[in-house]
SEZARO-279596 format. One line per field, with one value per residue (C-alpha): x, y, z; residue in one letter. Coordinates in Angstrom, 3 decimals. Layout:
// residues N
X	(X_...) .
Y	(Y_...) .
Z	(Z_...) .
res	(A_...) .
//
This chain:
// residues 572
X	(0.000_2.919_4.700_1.262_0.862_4.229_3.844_0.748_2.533_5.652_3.261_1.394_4.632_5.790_2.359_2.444_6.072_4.943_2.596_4.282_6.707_4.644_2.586_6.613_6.937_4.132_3.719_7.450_5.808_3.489_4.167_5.393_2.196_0.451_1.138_1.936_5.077_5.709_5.423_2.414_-1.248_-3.177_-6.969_-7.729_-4.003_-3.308_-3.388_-7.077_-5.656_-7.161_-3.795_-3.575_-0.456_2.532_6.098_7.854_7.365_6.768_8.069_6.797_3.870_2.822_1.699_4.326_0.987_-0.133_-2.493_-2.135_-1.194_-2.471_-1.269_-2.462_-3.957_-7.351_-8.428_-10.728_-11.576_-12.071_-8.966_-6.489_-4.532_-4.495_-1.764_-2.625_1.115_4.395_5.913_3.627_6.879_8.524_6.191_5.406_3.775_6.602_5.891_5.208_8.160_9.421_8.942_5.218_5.679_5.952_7.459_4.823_6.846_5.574_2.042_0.080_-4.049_-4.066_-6.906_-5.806_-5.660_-8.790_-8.874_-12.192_-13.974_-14.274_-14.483_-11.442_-10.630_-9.568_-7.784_-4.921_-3.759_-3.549_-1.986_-2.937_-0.862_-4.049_-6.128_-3.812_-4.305_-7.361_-8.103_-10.056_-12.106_-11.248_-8.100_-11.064_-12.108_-11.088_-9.131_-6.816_-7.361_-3.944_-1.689_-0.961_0.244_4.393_3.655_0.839_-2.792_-6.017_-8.499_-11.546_-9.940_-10.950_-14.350_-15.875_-18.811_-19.325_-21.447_-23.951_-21.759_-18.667_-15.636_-15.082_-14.586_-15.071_-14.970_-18.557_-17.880_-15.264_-13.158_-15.113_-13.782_-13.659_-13.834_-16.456_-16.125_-18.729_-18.170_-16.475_-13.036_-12.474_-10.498_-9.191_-8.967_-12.292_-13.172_-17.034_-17.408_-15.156_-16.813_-16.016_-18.898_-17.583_-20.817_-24.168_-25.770_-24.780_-26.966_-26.698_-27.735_-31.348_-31.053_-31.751_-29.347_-26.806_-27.894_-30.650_-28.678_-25.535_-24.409_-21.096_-19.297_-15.280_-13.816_-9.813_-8.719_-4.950_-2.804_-0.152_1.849_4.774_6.376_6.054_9.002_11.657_10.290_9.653_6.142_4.479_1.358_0.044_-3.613_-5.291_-8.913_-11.020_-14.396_-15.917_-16.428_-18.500_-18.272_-20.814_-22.034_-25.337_-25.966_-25.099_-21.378_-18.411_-15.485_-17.735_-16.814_-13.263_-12.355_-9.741_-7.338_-8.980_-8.644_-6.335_-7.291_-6.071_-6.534_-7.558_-6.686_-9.717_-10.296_-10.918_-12.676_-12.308_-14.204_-16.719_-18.824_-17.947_-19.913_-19.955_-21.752_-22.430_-22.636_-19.384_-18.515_-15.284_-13.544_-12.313_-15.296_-16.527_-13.720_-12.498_-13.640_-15.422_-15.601_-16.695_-17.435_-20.794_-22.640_-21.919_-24.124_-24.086_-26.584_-26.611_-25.615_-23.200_-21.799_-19.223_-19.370_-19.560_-20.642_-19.315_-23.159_-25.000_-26.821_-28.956_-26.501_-26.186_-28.045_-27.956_-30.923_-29.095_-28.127_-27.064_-24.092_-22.227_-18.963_-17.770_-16.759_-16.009_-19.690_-20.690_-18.434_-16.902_-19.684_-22.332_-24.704_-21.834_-20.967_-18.624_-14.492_-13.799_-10.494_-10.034_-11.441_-8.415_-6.136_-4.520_-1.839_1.377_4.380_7.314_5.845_3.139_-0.549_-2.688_-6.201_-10.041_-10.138_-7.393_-5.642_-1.456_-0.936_2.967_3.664_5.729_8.072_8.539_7.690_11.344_9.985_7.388_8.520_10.264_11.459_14.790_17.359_15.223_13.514_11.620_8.912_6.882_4.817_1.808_1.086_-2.554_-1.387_-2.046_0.699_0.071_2.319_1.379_2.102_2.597_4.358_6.303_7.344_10.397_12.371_15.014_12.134_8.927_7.579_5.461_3.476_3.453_1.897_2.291_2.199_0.650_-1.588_0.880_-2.004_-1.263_-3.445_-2.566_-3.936_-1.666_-2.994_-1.394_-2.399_-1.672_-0.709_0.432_2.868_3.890_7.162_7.483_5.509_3.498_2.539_1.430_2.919_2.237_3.034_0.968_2.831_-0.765_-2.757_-5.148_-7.594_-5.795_-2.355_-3.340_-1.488_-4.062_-3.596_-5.962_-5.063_-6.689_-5.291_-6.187_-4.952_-4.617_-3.259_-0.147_1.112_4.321_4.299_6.678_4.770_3.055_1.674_-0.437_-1.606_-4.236_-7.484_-7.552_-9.868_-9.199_-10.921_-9.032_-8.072_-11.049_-11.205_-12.234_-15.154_-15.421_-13.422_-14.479_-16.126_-14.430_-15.194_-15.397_-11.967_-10.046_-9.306_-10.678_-7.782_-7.367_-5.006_-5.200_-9.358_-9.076_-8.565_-6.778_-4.021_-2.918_0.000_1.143_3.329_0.902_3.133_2.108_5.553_5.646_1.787_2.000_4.894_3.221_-0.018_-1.050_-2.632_-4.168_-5.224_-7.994_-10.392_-10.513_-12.483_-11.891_-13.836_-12.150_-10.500_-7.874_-6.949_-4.309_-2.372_-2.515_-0.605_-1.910_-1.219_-2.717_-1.228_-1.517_-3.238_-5.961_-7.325_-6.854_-7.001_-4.544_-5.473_-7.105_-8.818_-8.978_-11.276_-9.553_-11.436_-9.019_-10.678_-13.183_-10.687_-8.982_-10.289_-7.644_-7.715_-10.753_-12.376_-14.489_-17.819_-16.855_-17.213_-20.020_-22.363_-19.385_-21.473_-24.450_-22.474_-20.556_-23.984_-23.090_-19.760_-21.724_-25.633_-25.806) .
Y	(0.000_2.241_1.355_2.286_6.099_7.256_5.967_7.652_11.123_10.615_10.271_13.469_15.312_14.486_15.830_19.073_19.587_18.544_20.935_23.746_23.513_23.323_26.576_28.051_27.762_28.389_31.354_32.421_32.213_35.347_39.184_40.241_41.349_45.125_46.313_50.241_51.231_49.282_52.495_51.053_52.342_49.811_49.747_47.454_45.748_42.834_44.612_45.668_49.664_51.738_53.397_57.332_57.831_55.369_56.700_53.856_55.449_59.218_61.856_65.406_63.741_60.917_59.703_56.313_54.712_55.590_58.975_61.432_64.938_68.203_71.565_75.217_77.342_78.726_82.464_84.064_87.668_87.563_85.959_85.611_83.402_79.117_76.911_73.342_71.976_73.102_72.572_74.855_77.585_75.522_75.845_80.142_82.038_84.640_87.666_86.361_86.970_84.030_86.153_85.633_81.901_81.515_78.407_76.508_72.680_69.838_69.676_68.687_67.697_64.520_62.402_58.786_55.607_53.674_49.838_49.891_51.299_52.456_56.336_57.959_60.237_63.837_64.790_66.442_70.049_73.116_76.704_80.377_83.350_84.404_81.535_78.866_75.220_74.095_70.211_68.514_65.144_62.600_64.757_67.109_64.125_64.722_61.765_63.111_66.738_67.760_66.057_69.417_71.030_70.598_71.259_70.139_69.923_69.446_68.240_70.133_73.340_73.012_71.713_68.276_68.779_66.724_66.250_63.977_61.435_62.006_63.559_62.605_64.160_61.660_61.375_61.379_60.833_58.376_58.013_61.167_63.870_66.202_64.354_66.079_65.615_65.824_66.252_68.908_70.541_72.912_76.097_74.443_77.907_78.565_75.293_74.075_77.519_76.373_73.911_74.292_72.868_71.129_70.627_72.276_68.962_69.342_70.594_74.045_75.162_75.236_71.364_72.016_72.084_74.770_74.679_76.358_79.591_79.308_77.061_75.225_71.909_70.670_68.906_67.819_69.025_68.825_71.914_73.846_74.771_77.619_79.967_79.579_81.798_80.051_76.390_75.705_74.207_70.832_69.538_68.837_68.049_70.629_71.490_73.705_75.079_77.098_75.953_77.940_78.876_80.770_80.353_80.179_84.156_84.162_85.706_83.712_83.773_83.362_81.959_80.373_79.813_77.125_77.448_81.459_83.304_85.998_88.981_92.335_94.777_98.299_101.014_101.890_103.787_102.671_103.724_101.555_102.298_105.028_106.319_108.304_111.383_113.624_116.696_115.106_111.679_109.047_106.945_105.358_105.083_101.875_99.654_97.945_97.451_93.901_95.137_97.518_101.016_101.857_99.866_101.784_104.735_105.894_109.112_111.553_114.037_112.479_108.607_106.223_103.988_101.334_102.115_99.157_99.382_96.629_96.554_95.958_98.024_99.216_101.445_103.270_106.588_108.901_111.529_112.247_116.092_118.499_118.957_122.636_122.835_125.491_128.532_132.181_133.371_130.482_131.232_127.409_125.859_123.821_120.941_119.255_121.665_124.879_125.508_129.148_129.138_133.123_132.864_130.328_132.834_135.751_138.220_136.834_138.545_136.734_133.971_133.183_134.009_132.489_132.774_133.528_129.786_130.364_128.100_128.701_129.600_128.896_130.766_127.984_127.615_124.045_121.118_121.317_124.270_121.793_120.421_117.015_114.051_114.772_113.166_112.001_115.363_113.676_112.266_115.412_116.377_118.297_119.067_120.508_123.392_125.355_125.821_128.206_128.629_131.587_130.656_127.485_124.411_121.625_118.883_117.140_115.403_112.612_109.969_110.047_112.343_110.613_112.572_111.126_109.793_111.583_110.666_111.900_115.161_115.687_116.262_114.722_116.540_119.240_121.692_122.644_125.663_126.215_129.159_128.581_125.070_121.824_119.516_116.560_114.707_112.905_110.286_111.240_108.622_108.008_106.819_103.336_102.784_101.498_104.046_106.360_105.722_108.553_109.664_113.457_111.093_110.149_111.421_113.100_115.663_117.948_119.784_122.861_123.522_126.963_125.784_122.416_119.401_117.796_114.752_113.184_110.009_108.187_109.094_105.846_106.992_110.358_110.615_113.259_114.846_116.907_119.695_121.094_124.491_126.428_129.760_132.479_134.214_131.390_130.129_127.225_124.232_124.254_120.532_118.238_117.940_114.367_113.049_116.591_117.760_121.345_122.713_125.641_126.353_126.171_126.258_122.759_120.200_116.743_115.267_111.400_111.820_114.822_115.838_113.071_110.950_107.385_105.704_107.350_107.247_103.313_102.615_102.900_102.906_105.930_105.309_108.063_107.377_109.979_112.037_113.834_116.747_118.633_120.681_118.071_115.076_113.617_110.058_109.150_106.666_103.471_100.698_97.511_93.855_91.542_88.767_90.179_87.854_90.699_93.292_96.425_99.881_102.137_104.764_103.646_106.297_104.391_106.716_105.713_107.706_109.570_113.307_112.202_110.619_113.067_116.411_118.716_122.219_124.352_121.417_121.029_122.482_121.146_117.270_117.188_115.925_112.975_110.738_111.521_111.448_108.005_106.256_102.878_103.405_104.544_103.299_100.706) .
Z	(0.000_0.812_-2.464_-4.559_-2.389_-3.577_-6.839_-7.408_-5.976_-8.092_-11.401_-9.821_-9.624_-13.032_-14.578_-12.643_-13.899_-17.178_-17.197_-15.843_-18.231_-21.641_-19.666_-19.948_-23.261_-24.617_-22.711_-24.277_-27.731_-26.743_-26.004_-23.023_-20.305_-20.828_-17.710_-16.675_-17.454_-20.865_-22.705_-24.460_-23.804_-23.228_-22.716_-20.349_-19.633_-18.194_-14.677_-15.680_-15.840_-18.304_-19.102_-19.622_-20.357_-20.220_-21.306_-18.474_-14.688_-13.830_-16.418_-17.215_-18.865_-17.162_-13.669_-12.602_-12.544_-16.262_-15.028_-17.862_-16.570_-17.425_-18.331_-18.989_-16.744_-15.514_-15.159_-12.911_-12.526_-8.945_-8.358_-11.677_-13.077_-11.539_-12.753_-13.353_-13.274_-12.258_-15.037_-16.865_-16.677_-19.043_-21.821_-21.358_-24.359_-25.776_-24.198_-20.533_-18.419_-16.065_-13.281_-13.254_-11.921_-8.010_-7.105_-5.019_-4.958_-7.536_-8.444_-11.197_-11.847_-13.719_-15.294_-13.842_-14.840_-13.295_-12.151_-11.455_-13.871_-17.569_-15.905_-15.670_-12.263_-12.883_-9.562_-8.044_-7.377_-9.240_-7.985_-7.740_-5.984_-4.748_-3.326_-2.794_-3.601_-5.686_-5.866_-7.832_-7.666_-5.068_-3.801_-2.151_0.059_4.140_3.943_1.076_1.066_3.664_0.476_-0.295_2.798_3.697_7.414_10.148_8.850_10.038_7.388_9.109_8.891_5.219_5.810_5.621_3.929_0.676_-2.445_-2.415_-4.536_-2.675_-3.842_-7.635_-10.649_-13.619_-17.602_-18.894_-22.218_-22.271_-25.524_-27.379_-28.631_-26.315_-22.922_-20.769_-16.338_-14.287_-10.511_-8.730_-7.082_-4.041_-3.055_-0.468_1.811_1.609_2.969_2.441_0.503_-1.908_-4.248_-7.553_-10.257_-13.016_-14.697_-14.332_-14.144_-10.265_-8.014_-6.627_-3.408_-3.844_-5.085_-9.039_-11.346_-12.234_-15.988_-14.355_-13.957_-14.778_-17.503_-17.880_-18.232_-18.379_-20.801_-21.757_-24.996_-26.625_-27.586_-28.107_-25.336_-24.993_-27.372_-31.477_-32.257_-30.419_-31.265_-27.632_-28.275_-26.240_-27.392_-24.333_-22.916_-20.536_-19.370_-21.425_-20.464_-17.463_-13.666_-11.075_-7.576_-5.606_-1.609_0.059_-0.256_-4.013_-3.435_-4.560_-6.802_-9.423_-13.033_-13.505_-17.378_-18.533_-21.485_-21.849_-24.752_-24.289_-26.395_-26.610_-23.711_-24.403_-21.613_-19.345_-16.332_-12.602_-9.161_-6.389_-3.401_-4.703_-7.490_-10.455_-12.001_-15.138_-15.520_-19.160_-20.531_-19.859_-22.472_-23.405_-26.277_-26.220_-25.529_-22.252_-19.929_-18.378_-15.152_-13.507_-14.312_-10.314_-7.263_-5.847_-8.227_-12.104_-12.108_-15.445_-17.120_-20.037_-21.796_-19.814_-22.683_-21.784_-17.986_-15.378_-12.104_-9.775_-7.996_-11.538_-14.272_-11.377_-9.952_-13.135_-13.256_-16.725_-15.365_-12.178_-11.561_-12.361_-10.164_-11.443_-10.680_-7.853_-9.589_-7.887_-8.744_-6.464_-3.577_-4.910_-3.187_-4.788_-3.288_-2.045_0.077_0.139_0.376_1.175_-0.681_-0.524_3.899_4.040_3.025_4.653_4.029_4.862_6.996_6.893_4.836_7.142_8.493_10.406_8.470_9.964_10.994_13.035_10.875_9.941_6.458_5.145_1.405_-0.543_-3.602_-3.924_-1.839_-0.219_2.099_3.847_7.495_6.985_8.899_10.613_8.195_5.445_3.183_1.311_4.161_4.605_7.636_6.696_10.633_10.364_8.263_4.908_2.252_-0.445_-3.457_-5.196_-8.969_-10.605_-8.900_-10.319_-8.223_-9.334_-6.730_-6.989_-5.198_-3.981_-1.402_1.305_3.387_6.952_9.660_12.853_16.992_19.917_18.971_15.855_12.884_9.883_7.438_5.238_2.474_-0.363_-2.480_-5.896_-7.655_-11.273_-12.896_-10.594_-12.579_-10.986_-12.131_-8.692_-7.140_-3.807_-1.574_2.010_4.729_5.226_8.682_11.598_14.391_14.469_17.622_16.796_13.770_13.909_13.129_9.600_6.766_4.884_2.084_-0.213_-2.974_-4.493_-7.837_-9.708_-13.319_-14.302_-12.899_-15.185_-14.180_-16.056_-17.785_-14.932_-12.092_-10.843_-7.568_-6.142_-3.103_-2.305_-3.035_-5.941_-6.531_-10.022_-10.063_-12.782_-13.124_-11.965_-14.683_-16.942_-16.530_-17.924_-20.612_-24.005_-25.061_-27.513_-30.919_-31.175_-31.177_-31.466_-27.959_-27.564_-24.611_-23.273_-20.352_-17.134_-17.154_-14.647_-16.462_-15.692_-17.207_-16.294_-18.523_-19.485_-21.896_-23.834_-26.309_-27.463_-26.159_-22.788_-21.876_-22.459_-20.095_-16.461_-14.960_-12.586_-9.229_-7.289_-4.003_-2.825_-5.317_-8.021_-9.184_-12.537_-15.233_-17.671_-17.779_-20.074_-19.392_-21.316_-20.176_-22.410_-20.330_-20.100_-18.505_-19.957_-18.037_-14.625_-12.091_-11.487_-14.506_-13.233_-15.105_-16.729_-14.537_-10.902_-8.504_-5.408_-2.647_0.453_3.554_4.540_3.169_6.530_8.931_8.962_7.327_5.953_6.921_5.003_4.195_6.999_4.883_1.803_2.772_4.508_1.684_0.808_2.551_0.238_-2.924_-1.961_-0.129_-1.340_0.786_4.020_3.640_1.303) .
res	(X_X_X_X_X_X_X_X_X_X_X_X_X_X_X_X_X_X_X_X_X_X_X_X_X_X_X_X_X_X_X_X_X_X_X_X_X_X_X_X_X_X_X_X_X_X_X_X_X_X_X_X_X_X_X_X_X_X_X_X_X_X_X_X_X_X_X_X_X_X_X_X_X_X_X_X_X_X_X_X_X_X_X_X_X_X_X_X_X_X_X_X_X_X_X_X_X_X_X_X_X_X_X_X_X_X_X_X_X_X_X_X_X_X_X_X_X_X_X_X_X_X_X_X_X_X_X_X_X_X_X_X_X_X_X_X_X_X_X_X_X_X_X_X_X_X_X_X_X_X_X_X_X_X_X_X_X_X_X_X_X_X_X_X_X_X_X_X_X_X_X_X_X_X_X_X_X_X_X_X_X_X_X_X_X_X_X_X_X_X_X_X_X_X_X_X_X_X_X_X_X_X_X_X_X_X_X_X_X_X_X_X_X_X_X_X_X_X_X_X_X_X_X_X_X_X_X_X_X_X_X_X_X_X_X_X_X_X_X_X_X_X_X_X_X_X_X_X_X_X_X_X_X_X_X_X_X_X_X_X_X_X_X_X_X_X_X_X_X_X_X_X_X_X_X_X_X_X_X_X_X_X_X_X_X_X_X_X_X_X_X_X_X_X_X_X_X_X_X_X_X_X_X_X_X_X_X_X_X_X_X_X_X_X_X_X_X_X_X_X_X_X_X_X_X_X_X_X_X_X_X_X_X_X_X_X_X_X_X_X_X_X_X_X_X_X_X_X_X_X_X_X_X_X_X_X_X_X_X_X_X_X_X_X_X_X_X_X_X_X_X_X_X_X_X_X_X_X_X_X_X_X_X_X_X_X_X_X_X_X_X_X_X_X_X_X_X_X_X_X_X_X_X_X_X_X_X_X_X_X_X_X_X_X_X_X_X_X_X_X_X_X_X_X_X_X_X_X_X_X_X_X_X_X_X_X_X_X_X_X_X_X_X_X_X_X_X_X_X_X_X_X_X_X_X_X_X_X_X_X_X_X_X_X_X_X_X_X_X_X_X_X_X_X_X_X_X_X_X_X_X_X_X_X_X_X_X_X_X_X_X_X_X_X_X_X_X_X_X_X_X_X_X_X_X_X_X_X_X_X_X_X_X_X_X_X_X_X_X_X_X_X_X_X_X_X_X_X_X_X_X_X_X_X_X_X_X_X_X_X_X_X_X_X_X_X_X_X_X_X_X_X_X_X_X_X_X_X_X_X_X_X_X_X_X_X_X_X_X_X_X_X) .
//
């Protein structure tokens, strides 16, 4: 019985070796496995991976498990420009300088290679200066989303909340041409107000769909990557389409676009913080701007073409006035209120006076005879006072003058009074310290100009509020004649760059933080950005409070309708 049992396993052996080896070589007779990194794409392999991408193991293209990476870039308004690799600097269009990529490590979004499922995943991490880390798909889940953070992390910092399938971001249209997703990504800093639609099949807040309201959808397409005229091209796939973001209340970063056109930019004009008005219509020449015009009120007498309104088409008013200018018949007042610019005068002895405010007057030549910072001439203090230069002043200093901040009961505001023309060759800016403990502290300047204002083509920066009233004894500025400029000096008008010349106008933009008031307005600067992360405009008027923290001398009167005139700053 023995000798039978371990004859029977002997012949058992023999087959299974027999076998095994015929398996051998037959198996030698066939290609090698499709697995990931054969440098084949394969749909299923042997593995059961629907393959991406598969140039051997990770490379700039490919995921070491066969997920296709994607480049380009995104664009919001609210928010500019999101990368959705890091190697995206590699491949930049001609005129984009490298400077414009921050190194934020290795990241890329990919559409990976699925073992499950004939859907492919689009997840991963793209960039933006402004808002940080965006994911997308399953990277969004709590148990993935602190991937992209070098340090500690807590996943419910960045909310918890999910969609109602999860985290996941798949191909809908698998193997057509384009690939559409459906599903969704996150700004990951803005936590469960973050989501990112990828289609407008989701459901938005109210629990229809977005193609309700706002439609959209994602899709991968292949192009052209980098810079035609030195041959530095990649044909590379990307995402092309629109994805949405809004909250609960309707407020949110709004549209993001991928692979965006990027057309031409035409100068335009910018208030941030306020309203803008025109005694007549306000148009511009140039078309609709990529932003807004204003962020509260566009009033005129008369057609607003082209003008924006950050608030809506509501805001905009073309029946509202009129508002006349303050003139010397008028006592410069008007139903804004008053400035008694011949009461805040007085006749000087020894180059001063103290006026029937009780206010000190100083006579001036240049800006070097106002008080400055021990050691540095430049940083003026304006200390509650009136300075009065009694014929045109141009400012032309080797750097900026800042007007600053002062301590204790020192007053930081300051009238300047030019009686004839104001050129400005210098930049004026405030002081941007936090050393103020009181209101009376701020650096806050006002400018009455009797001429016009001329501001050079260099000068980036002006701090102040202007009021451009013009010589007395002309009443008013002759119109335009459609495009020929009707001037006529120093009747108040407003030059952004000024001696005007196509080369020098397009080199800077001009920022003036404060107001401006004039009988006419020439905004000429023509520099644009197109590829800065957030549109601004060639000239930007940015109303920053500081005419009521802290009210210059003479001024008292004269602001105390700026709360009606800017109510969607105070009321609204």
């Amino acid at each position: 019985m023995k000798f039978k049992s371990s004859l029977l396993i002997l012949i058992v052996t023999l087959l299974i070796v027999g076998l095994y080896s015929t398996m051998t070589v037959y198996g030698q007779e066939e290609p090698s496995e499709k697995i990931c990194g054969d440098s084949k794409v394969d749909k299923p392999n042997d593995d059961g991976v629907y393959e991406r991408c598969d140039e051997g193991g990770e490379t700039e293209s490919c995921t070491a498990q066969c997920g296709q990476k994607l480049f380009g870039w995104g664009w919001g308004d609210t928010f500019g420009w999101l990368s959705l690799n890091s190697d995206n600097c590699n491949y930049l269009e001609c005129d984009i300088p490298a400077s414009v990529c921050q190194d934020a490590g290795n990241y890329y979004v990919q559409v990976e290679a699925d073992t499950n499922q004939a859907d492919d995943n689009l997840k991963g991490w793209a960039w933006s200066d402004n808002i940080g880390f965006v994911c997308f798909g399953a990277s969004c889940d709590s148990t993935q989303i602190c991937q992209f953070s070098g340090g500690s992390c807590n996943a419910a910092d960045y909310g918890l909340a999910a969609p109602a399938n999860g985290w996941r971001a798949l191909v809908e249209s698998k193997n057509e041409n384009p690939e559409v997703f459906a599903g969704w990504g996150k700004v990951v800093n803005l936590g469960d107000q973050g989501w990112l639609s990828l289609n407008c099949d989701n459901s938005d807040a109210t629990g229809g769909p977005y193609c309700n309201t706002a439609e959209h959808l994602m899709a991968v397409i292949e192009k052209d990557l980098g810079c035609r005229d030195t041959g530095q091209l990649k044909k590379v796939p990307m995402l092309s389409g629109f994805a949405w973001n809004d909250q609960i209340d309707g407020v949110g970063l709004g549209w993001v676009s991928f692979d965006p056109e990027i057309s031409p930019l035409e100068p335009w004009l910018q208030t941030k913080y306020s309203d803008i008005y025109s005694r007549l219509g306000v148009r511009s020449k140039t078309g609709e701007a990529p932003g807004y015009n204003a962020t509260y009120l566009i009033l005129a007498k008369g057609a607003i073409v082209d003008f924006i309104s950050a608030r809506g088409d509501a805001w905009l008013d073309p029946n509202y006035g009129p508002i006349d200018f303050p003139t010397p018949q008028t006592r410069y007042s008007n139903v804004l209120g008053s400035l008694d610019v011949d009461g805040i005068l007085c006749s000087f002895i020894d180059g001063q006076c103290v006026n029937a405010y009780s206010q000190k007057v100083l006579a001036i030549d240049s800006m070097s005879d106002l008080p400055a910072q021990v050691g540095l001439p430049l940083n003026k203090y304006l200390s509650g006072n009136i300075y009065y230069a009694d014929d045109s002043l141009t400012i032309d200093e080797p750097g900026a003058i800042q007007f600053t901040n002062q301590t204790g009961f020192g007053n930081g505001a300051g009238t300047i009074i030019v009686n004839g023309d104001l050129t400005v060759n210098s930049n004026i800016i405030y002081d941007n310290t936090d050393r103020l403990t009181k209101f009376r502290n701020l650096a806050s300047a006002a400018w009455v100009v009797k001429g016009d204002l001329k501001i050079g083509p260099d000068v980036t920066d002006l701090a102040g509020n202007f009021i451009v009233l013009g010589d007395s004894a002309i009443e008013k500025c002759p119109p335009d004649t459609g495009d020929e400029r009707q001037e006529l000096a120093s009747c108040g008008q407003f030059y952004s760059c000024y001696p005007n010349s196509p080369a020098s106008c397009a080199s800077y933009p001009l920022r003036v933080s404060g107001l401006v008031m004039a009988k006419k307005f020439y905004f000429d600067r023509t520099f644009v950005d197109k590829y800065a992360a957030v549109k601004e405009g060639s000239e930007i008027v940015i109303y920053d409070g500081r005419l009521l923290a802290n009210v210059p001398p003479g001024f008292s009167n004269f602001i105390k309708a700026l709360p009606i005139w800017r109510s969607g700053v105070f009321s609204r």
